[in-house]
Backbone and ligand atoms as CSV (ligand in chain L), in Angstrom:
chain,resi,resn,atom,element,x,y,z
A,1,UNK,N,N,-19.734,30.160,-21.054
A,1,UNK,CA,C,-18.297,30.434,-21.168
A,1,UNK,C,C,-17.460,29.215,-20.727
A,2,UNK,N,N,-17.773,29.070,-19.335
A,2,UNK,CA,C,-17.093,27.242,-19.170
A,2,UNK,C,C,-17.588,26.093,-19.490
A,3,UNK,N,N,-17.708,25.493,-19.778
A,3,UNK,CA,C,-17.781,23.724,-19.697
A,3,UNK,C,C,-18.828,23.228,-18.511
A,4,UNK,N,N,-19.521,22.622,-18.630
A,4,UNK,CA,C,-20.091,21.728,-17.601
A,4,UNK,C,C,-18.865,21.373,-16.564
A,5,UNK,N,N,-18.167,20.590,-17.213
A,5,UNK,CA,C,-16.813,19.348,-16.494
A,5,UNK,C,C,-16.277,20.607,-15.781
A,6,UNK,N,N,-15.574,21.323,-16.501
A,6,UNK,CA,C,-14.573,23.016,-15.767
A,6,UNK,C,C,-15.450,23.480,-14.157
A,7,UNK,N,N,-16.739,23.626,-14.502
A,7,UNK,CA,C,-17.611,24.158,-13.740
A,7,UNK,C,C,-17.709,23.036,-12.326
A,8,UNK,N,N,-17.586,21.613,-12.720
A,8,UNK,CA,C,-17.452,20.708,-11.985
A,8,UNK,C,C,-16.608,20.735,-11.144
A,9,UNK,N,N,-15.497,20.382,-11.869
A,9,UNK,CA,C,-14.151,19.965,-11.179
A,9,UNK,C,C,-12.981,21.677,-10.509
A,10,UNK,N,N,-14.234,22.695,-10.479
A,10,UNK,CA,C,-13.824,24.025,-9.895
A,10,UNK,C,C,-14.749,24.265,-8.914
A,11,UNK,N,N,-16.016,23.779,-8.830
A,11,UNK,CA,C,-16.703,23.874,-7.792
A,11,UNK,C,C,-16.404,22.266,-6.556
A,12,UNK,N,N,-16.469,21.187,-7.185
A,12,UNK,CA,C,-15.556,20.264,-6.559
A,12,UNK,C,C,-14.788,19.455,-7.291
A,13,UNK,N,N,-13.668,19.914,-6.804
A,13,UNK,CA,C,-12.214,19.186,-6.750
A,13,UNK,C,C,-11.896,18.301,-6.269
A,14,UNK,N,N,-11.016,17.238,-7.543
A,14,UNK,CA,C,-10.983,16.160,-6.918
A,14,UNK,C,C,-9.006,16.317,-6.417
A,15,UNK,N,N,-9.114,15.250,-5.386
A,15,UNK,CA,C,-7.847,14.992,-5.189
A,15,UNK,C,C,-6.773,16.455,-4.655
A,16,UNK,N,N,-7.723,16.767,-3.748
A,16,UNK,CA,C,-6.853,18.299,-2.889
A,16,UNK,C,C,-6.287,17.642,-1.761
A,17,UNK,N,N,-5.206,18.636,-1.279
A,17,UNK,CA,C,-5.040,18.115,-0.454
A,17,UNK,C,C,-3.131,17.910,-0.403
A,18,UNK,N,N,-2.370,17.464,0.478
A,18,UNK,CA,C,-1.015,16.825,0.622
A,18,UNK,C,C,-0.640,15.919,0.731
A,19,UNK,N,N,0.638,14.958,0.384
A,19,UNK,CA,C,0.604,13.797,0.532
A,19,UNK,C,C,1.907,13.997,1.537
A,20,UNK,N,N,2.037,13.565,2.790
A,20,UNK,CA,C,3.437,13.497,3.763
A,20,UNK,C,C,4.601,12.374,2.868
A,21,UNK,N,N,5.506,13.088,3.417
A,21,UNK,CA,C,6.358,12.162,2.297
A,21,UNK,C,C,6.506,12.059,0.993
A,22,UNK,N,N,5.777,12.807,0.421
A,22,UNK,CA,C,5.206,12.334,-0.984
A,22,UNK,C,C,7.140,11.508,-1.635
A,23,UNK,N,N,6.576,11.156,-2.762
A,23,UNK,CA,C,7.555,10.897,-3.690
A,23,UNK,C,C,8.080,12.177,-4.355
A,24,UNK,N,N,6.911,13.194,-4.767
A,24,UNK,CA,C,7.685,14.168,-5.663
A,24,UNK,C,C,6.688,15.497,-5.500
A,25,UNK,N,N,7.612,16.509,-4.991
A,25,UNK,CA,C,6.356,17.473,-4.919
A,25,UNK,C,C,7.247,18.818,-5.847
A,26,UNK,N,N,6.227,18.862,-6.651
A,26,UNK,CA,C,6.452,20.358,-7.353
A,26,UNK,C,C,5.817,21.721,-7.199
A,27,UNK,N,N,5.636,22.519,-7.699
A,27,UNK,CA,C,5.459,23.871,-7.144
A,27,UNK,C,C,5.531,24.949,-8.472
A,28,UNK,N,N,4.961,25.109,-8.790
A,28,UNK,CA,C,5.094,26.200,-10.085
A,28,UNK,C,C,3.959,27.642,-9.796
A,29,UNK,N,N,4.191,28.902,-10.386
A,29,UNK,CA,C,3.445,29.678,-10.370
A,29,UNK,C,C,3.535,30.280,-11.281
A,30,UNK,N,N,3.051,31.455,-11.589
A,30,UNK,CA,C,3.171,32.492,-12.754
A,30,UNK,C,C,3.036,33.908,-12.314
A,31,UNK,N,N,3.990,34.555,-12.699
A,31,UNK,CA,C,4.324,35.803,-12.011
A,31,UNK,C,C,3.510,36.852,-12.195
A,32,UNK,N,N,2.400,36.488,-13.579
A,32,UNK,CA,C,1.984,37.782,-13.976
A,32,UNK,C,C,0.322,37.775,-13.548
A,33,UNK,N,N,0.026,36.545,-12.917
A,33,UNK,CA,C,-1.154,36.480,-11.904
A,33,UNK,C,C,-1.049,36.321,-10.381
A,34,UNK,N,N,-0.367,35.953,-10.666
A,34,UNK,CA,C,0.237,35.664,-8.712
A,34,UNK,C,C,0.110,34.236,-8.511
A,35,UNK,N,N,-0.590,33.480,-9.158
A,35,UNK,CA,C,-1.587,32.168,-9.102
A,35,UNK,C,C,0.101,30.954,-8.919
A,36,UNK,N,N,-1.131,29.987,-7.955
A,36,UNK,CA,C,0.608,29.180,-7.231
A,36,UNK,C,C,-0.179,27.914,-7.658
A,37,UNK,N,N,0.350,27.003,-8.217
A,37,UNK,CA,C,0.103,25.453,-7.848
A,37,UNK,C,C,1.160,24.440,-7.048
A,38,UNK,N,N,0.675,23.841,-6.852
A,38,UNK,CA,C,1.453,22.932,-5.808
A,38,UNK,C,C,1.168,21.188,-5.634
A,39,UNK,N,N,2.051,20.016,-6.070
A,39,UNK,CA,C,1.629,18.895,-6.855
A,39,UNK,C,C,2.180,18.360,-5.827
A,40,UNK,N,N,1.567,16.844,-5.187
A,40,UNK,CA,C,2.514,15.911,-4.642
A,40,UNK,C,C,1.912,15.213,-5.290
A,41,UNK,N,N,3.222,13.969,-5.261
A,41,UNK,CA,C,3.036,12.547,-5.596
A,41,UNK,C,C,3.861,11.670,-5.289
A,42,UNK,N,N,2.534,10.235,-5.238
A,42,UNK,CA,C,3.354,9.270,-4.328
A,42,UNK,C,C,3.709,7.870,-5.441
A,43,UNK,N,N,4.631,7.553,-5.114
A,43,UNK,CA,C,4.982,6.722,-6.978
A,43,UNK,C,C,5.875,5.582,-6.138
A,44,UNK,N,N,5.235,4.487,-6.499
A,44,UNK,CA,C,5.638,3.027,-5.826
A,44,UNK,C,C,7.181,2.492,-6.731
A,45,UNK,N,N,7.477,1.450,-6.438
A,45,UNK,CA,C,8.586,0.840,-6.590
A,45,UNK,C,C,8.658,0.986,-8.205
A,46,UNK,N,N,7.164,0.732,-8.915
A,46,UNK,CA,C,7.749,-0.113,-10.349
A,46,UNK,C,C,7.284,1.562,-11.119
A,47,UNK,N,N,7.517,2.244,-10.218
A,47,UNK,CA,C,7.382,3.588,-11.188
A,47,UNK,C,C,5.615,4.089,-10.845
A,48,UNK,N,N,4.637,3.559,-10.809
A,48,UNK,CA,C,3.470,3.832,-10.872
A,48,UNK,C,C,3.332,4.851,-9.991
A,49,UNK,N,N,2.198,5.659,-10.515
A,49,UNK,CA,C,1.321,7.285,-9.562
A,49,UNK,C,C,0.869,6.607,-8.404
A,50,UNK,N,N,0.729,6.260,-7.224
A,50,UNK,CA,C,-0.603,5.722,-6.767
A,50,UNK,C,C,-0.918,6.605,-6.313
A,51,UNK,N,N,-0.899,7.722,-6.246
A,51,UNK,CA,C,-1.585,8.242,-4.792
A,51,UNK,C,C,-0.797,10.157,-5.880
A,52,UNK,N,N,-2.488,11.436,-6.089
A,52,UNK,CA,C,-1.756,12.607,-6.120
A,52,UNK,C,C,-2.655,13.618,-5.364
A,53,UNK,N,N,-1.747,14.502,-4.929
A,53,UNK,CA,C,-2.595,15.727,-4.074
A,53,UNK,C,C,-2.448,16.745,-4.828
A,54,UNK,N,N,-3.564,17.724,-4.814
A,54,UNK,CA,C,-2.637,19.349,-5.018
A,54,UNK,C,C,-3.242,20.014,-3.997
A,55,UNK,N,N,-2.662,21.507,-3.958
A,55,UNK,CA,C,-3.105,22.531,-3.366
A,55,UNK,C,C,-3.286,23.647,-4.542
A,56,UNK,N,N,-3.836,24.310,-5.207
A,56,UNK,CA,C,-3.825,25.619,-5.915
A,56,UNK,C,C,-4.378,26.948,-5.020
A,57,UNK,N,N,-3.728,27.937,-4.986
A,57,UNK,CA,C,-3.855,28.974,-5.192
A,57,UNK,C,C,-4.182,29.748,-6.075
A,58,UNK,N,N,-5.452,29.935,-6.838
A,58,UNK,CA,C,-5.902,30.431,-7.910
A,58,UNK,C,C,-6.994,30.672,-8.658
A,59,UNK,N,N,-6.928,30.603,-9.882
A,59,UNK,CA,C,-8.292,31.139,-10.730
A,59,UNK,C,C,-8.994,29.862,-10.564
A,60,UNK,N,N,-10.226,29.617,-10.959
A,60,UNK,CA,C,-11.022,28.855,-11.353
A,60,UNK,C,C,-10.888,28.003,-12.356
A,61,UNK,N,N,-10.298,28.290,-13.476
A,61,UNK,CA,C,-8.958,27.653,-14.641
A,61,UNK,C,C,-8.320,27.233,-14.165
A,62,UNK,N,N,-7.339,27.471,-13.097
A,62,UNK,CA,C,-6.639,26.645,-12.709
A,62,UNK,C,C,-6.626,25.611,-11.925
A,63,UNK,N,N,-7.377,26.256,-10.786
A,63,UNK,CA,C,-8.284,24.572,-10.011
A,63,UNK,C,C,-8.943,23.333,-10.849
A,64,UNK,N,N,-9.407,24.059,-11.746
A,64,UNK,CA,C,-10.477,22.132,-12.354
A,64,UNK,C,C,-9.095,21.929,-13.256
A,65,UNK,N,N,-7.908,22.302,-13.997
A,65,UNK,CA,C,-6.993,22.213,-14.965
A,65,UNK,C,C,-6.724,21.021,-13.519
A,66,UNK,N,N,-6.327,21.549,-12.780
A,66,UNK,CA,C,-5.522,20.841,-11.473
A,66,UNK,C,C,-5.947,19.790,-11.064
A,67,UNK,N,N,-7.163,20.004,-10.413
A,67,UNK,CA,C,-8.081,18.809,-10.809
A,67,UNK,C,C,-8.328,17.830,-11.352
A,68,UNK,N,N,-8.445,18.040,-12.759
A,68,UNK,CA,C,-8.483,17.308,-13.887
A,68,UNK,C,C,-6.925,16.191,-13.993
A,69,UNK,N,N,-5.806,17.298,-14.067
A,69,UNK,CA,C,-4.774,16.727,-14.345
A,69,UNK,C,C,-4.616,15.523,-12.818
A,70,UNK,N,N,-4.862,15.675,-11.710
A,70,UNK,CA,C,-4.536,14.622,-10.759
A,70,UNK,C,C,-5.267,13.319,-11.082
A,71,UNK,N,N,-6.394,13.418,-11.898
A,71,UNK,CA,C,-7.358,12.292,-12.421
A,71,UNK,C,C,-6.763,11.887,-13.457
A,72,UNK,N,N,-5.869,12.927,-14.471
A,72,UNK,CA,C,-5.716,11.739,-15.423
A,72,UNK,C,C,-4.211,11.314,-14.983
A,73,UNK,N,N,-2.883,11.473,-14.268
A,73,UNK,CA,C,-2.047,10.892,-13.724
A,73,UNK,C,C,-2.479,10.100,-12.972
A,74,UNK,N,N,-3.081,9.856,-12.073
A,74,UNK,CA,C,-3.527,8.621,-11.347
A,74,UNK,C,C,-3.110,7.615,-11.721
A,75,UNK,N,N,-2.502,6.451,-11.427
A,75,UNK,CA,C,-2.464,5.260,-12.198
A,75,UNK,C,C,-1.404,4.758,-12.798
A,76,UNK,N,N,-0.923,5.982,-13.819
A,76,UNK,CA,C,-0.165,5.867,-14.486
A,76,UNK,C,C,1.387,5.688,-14.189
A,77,UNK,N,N,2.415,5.590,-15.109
A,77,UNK,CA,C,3.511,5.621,-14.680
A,77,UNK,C,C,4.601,6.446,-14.687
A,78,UNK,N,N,5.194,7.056,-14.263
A,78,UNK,CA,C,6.129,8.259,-14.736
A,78,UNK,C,C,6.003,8.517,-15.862
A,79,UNK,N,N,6.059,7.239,-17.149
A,79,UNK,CA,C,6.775,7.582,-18.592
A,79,UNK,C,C,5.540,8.144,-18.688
A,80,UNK,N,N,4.092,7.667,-18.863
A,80,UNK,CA,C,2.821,7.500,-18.882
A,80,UNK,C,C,2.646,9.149,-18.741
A,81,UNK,N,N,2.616,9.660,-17.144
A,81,UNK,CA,C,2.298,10.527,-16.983
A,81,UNK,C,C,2.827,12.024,-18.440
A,82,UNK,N,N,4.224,12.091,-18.479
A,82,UNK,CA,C,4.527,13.240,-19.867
A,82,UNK,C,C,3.147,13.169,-20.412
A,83,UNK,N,N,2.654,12.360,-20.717
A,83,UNK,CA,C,1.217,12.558,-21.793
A,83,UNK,C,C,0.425,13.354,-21.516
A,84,UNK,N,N,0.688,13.689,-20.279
A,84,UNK,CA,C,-0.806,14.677,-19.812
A,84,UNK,C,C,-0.023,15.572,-19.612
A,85,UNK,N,N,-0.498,15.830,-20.796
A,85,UNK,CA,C,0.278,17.623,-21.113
A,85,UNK,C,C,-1.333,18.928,-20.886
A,86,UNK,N,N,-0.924,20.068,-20.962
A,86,UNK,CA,C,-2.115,20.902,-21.294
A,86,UNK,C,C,-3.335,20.803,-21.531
A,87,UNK,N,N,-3.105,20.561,-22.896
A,87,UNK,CA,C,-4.289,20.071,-24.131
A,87,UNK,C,C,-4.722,19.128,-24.003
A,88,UNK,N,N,-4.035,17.886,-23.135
A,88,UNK,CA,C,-4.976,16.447,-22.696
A,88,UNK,C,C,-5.596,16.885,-21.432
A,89,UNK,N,N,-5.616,17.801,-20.923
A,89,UNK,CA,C,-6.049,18.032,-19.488
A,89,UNK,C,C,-7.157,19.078,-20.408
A,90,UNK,N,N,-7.110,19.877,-20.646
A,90,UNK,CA,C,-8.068,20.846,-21.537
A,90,UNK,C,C,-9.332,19.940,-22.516
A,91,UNK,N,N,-8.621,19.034,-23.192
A,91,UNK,CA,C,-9.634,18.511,-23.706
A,91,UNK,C,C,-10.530,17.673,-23.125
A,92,UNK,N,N,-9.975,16.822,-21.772
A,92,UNK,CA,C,-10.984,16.234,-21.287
A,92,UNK,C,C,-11.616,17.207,-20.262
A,93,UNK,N,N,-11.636,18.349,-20.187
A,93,UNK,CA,C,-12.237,19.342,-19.914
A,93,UNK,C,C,-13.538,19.924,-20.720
A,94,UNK,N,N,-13.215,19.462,-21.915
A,94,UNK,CA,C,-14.114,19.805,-22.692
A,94,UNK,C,C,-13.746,21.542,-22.977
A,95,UNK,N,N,-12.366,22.129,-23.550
A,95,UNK,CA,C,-12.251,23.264,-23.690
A,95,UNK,C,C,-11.952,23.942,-22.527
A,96,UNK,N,N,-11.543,25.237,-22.672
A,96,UNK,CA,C,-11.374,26.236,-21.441
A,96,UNK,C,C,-11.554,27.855,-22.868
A,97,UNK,N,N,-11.788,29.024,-22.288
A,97,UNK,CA,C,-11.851,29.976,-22.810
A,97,UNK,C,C,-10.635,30.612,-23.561
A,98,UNK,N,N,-9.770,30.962,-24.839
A,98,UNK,CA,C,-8.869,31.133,-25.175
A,98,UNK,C,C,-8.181,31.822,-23.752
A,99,UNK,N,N,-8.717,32.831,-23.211
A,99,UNK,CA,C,-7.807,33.475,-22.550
A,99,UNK,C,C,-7.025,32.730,-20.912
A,100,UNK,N,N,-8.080,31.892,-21.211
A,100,UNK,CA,C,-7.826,30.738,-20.052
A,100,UNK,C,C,-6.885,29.624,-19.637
A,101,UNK,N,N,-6.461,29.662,-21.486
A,101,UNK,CA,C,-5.327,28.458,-21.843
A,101,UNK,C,C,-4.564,28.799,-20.565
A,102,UNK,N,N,-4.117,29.904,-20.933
A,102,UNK,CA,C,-2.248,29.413,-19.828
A,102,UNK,C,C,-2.439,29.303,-18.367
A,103,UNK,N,N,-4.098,29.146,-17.687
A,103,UNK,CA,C,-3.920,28.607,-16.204
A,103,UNK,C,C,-3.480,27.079,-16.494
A,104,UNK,N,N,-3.814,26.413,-17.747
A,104,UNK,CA,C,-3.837,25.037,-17.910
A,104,UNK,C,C,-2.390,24.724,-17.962
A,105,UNK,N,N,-1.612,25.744,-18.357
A,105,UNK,CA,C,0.046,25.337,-18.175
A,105,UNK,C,C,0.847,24.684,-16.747
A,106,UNK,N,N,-0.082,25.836,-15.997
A,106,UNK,CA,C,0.221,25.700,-14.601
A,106,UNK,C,C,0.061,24.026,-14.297
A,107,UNK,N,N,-0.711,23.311,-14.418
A,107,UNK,CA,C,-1.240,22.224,-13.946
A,107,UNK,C,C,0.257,21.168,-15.019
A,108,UNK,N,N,-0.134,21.103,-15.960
A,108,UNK,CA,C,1.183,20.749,-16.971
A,108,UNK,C,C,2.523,20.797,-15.920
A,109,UNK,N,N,3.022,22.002,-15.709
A,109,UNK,CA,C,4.246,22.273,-15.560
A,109,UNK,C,C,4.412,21.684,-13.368
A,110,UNK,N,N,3.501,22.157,-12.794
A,110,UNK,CA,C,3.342,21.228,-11.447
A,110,UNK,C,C,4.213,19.828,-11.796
A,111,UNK,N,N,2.778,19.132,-12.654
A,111,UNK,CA,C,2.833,17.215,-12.734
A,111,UNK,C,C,4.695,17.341,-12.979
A,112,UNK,N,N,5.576,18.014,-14.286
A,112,UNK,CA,C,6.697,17.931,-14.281
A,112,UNK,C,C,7.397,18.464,-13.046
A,113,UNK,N,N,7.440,19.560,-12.462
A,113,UNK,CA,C,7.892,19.715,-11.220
A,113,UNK,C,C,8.038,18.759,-10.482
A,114,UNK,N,N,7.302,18.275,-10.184
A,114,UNK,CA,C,6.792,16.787,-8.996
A,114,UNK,C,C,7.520,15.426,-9.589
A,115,UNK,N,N,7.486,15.213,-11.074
A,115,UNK,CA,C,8.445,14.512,-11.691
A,115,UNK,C,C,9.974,14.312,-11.210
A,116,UNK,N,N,10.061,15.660,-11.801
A,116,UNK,CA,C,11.367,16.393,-11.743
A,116,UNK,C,C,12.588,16.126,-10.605
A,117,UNK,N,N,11.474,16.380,-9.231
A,117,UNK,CA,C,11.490,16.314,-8.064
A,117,UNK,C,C,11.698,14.976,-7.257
A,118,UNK,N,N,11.023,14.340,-8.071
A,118,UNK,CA,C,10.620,12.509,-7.706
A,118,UNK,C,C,12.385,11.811,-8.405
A,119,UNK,N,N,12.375,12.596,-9.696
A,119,UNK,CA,C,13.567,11.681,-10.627
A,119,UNK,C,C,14.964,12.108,-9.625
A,120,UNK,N,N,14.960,13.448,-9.282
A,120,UNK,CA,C,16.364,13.909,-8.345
A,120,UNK,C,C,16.175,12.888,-7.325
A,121,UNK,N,N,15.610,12.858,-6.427
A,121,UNK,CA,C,15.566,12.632,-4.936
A,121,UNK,C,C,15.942,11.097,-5.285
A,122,UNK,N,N,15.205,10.118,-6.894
A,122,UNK,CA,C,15.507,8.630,-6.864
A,122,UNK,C,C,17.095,8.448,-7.669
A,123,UNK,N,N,17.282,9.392,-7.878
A,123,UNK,CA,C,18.585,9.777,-9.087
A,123,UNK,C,C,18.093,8.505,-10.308
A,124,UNK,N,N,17.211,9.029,-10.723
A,124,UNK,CA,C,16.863,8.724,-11.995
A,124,UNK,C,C,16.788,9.592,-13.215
A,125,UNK,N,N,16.639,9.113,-14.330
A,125,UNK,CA,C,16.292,10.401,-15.234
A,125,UNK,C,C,14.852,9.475,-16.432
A,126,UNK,N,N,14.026,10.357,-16.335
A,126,UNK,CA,C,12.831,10.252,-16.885
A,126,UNK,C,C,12.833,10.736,-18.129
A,127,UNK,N,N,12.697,10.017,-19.153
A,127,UNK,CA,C,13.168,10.283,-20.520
A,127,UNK,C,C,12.257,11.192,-21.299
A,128,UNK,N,N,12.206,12.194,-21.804
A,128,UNK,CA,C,11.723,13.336,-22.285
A,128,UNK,C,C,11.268,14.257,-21.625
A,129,UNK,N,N,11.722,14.178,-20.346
A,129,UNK,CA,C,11.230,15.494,-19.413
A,129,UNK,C,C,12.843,16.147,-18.877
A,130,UNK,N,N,12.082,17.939,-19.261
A,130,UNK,CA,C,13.098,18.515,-19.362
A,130,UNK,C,C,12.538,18.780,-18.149
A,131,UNK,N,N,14.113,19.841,-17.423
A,131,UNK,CA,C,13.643,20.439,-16.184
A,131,UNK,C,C,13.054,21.833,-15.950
A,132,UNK,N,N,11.595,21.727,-15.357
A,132,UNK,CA,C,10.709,22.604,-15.734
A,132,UNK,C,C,10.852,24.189,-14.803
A,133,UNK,N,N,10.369,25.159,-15.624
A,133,UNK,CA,C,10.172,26.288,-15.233
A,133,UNK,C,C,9.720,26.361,-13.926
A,134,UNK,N,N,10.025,27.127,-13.107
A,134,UNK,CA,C,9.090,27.228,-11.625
A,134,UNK,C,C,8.142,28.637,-12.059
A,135,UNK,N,N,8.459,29.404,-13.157
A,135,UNK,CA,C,7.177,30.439,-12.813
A,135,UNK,C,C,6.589,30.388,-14.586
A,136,UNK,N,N,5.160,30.044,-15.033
A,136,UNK,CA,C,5.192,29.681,-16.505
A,136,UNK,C,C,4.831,31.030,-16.965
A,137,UNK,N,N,5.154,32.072,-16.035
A,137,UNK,CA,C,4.958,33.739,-16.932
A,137,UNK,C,C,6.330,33.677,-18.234
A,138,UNK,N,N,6.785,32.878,-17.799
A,138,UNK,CA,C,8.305,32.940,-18.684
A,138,UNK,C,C,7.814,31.978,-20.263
A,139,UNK,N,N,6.784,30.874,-20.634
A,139,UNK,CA,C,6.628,30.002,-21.017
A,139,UNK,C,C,5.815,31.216,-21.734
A,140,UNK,N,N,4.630,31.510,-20.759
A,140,UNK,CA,C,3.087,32.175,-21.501
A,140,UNK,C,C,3.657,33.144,-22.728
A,141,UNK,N,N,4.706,34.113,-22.064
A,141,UNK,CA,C,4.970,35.194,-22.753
A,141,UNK,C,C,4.571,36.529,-22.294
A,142,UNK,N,N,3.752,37.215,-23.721
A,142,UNK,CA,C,2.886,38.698,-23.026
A,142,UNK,C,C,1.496,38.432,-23.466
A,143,UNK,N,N,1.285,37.083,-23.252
A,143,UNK,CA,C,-0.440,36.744,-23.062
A,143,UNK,C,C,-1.069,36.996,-22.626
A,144,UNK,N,N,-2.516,38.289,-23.232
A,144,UNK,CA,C,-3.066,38.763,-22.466
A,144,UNK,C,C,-4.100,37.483,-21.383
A,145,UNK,N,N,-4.357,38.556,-20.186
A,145,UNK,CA,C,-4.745,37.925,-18.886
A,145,UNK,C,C,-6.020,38.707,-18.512
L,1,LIG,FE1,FE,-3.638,32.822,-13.148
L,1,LIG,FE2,FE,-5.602,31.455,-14.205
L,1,LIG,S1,S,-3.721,30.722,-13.449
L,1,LIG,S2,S,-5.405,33.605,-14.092
């Protein structure tokens, strides 16, 4: 049913944890699981990730999604990061179970939170990021769970 990688990065997780200070911390959940994520990030002068934590509260979908997604922001740069949407976090997952998709939102909608969060506090604005949902039961719909 899961993935090798899913099975991996849910039994160990990379990059848990808080960052003090961070640059940008977001926070998203979904109302119709209870399930919480929680993103920091630490983002240097010229824009770059260096440094991301999470904490999740949740399914097993949502930890390696979480997971996953702090590995592929790493590095990158604000603009950079938008790319790692869902489906880039899912696919280098190697899949998740249809019914599984929308823990992967959670992880998505965090990284923008933490954005979001990072662009207020620098009064910047990060070009194609809208300002994101805090609970993605509103996004999912009436997707069964
Ligand atoms: Fe709630 Fe996976 S995020 S069931």
């Amino acid at each position: 049913m899961y993935s090798e990688k899913v099975i991996d990065h849910f039994t160990n997780p990379r990059n848990v944890g808080e960052i003090e200070n961070a640059s940008g911390i977001g926070t998203v959940g979904n109302a119709k699981c209870g399930d919480i994520m929680r993103m920091y990030l630490d983002i240097d002068e010229q824009g770059v990730i260096k440094d991301v934590k999470f904490k999740t509260f949740g399914c097993g979908a949502a930890v390696a999604t979480s997971s996953m997604a702090t590995e592929l922001v790493k590095g990158k740069t604000v603009q950079e990061a938008l790319t790692v949407t869902n489906k880039a976090v899912m696919e280098a997952l190697d899949g998740l179970p249809p019914v599984k998709v929308h823990c992967s939102l959670l992880a998505e909608e965090a990284i923008h939170a933490a954005l979001w969060d990072y662009a207020e506090k620098s009064h910047i604005v990060i070009k194609g990021l809208e300002k994101p949902s805090d609970d993605i039961a509103e996004i999912v719909g009436d997707e069964e769970y």
